[in-house]
N, C-alpha and C positions, 0 to 999 in steps of 0.2 A: 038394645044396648045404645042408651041414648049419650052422643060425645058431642062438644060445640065445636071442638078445633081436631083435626084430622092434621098429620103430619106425614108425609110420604118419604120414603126413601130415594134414590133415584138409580144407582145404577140395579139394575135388576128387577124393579119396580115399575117403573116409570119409564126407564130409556134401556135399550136394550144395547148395549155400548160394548159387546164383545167384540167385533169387529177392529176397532179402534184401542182397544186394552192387548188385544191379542198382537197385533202390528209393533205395536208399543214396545211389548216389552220383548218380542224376539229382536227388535232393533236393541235394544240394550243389550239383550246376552249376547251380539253377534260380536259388538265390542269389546266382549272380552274369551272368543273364540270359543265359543259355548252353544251346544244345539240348541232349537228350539223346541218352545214346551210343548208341552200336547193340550190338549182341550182341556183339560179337566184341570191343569195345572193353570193356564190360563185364569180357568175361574174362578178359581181359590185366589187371583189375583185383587178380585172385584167386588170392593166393598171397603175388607182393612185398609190400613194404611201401606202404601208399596214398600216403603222403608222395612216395613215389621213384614209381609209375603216376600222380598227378596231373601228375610233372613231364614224366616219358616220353609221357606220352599228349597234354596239352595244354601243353606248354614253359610250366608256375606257376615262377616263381622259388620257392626253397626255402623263403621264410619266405610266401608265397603257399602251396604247397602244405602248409603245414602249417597253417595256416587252414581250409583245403579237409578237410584228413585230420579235423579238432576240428568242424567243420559235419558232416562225413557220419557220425561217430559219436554226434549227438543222434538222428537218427533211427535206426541200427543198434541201438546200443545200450538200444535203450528196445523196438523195433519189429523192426527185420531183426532182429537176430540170430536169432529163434526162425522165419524166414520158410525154413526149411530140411528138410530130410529126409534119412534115411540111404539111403548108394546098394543097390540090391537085390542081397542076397546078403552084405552087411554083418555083418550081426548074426550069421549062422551060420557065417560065415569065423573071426571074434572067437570063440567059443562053443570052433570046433572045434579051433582055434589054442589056447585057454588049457588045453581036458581033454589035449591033446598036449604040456603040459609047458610051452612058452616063453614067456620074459619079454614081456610087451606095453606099450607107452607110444606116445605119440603124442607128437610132435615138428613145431612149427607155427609159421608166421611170424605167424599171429595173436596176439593178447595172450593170455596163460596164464590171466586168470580167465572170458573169453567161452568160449573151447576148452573149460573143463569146465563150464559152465552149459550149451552146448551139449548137450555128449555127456550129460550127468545130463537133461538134457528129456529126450532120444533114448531113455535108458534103456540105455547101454551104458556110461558109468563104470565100472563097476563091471569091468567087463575087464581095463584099464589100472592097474598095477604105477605109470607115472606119465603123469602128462597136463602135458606142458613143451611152454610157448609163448614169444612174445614177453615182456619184461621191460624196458621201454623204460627206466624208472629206473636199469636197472641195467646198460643197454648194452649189452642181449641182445636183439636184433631180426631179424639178418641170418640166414639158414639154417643156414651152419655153426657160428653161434656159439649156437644154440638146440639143435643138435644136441650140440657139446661139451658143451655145461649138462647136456642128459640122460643123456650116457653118464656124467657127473662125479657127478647124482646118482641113475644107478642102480646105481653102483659098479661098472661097467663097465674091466676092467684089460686088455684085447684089445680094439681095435676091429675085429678081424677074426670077433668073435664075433658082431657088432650087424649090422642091414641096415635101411636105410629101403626104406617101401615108398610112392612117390610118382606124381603124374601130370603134374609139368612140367620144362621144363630146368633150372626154379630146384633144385626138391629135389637132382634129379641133380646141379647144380653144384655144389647147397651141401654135397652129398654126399661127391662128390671133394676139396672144399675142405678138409674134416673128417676125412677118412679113413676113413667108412664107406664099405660098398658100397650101391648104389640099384637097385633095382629097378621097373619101372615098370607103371603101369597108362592105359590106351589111352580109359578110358571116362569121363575128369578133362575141365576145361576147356584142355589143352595144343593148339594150334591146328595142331603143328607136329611129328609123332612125330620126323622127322629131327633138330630139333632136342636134342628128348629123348637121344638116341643120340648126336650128337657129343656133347653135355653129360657124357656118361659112364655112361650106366644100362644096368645088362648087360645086360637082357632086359624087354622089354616083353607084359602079356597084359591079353588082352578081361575078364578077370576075378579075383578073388579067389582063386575056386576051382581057378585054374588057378595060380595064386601060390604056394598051398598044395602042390598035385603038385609044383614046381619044387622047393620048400625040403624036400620029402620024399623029395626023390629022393638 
């Protein structure tokens, strides 16, 4: 499965950012006198947009959860964000991916400026051709429509050339929505691989280095 441009996910993929998601938003529910979530709730956080998991997770009316979404980014943003680490085997998947020639970018429902403050902590910027996130000013939030932004500004003319490489049924959805293909990885916060697979992701593995044998084959 030969592709030129590789596009990665990040939270769940790439950075394993529960730590820092989980912190997050039990500060927000504590604001409004509300337990905190369990794990599992947590990771349903990680991926969508927080606006849309406040409303799915605890029925917030929309202008309620976007309250919620502006509370849990005083503490993310100052504190989580950097409560993170990259998954092992990361940094020499990226390494052996860029001396093999292919386009690399990351493609993320998080905001476009945390995504590279992120990955510049980590020390893997510097990999990434482009690092495209959310754009909420500009009505770029939704998977497919973060995805189209990056294939528009990598100068991408074949989307049969591009693959994400993701670990929930969103990427995969938002995959198919876009017209790349997705591929998936098993070791993300996705609770549900079946669901990964109807969503549309052709093949799923335990690891990076197994992602690589596929796309070299």
């Amino acid at each position: 499965m030969k592709k030129a441009t590789i596009l990665f996910d990040l939270d769940g993929t790439l950075v394993n950012t529960e730590e820092g998601v989980d912190k997050s938003v039990r500060y927000a529910l504590e604001k409004y006198g509300m337990e905190a979530p369990d794990k599992d709730t947590v990771r349903r956080f990680i991926g969508p947009l927080l606006a849309d998991s406040f409303q799915r997770e605890y029925g917030f009316s929309k202008e309620k959860a976007q309250e919620a979404d502006l509370i849990f980014r005083e503490r993310y943003e100052t504190i989580g964000l950097f409560e993170c680490e990259l998954f092992p085997g990361v940094k020499e998947a990226l390494q052996v991916l860029k001396e093999k020639g292919y386009q690399l970018g990351v493609a993320s429902s998080k905001e476009e400026a945390p995504c590279c403050r992120i990955l510049e902590r980590l020390g893997v910027a510097h990999y990434f051709d482009l690092i495209c996130g959310a754009r909420l000013k500009e009505n770029i939030g939704e998977k497919a429509e973060v995805l189209n932004d990056a294939v528009k500004r990598l100068g991408i003319s074949d989307k049969r050339e591009a693959v994400l490489i993701g670990d929930s049924r969103y990427d995969a959805r938002g995959a198919r929505e876009a017209g790349i293909d997705c591929i998936g990885v098993s070791y993300g916060f996705e609770e549900d691989l079946e669901e990964m697979r109807k969503a549309g992701v052709m093949e799923i593995f335990d690891s990076l280095a197994e992602v690589i044998e596929y796309l070299e084959r």
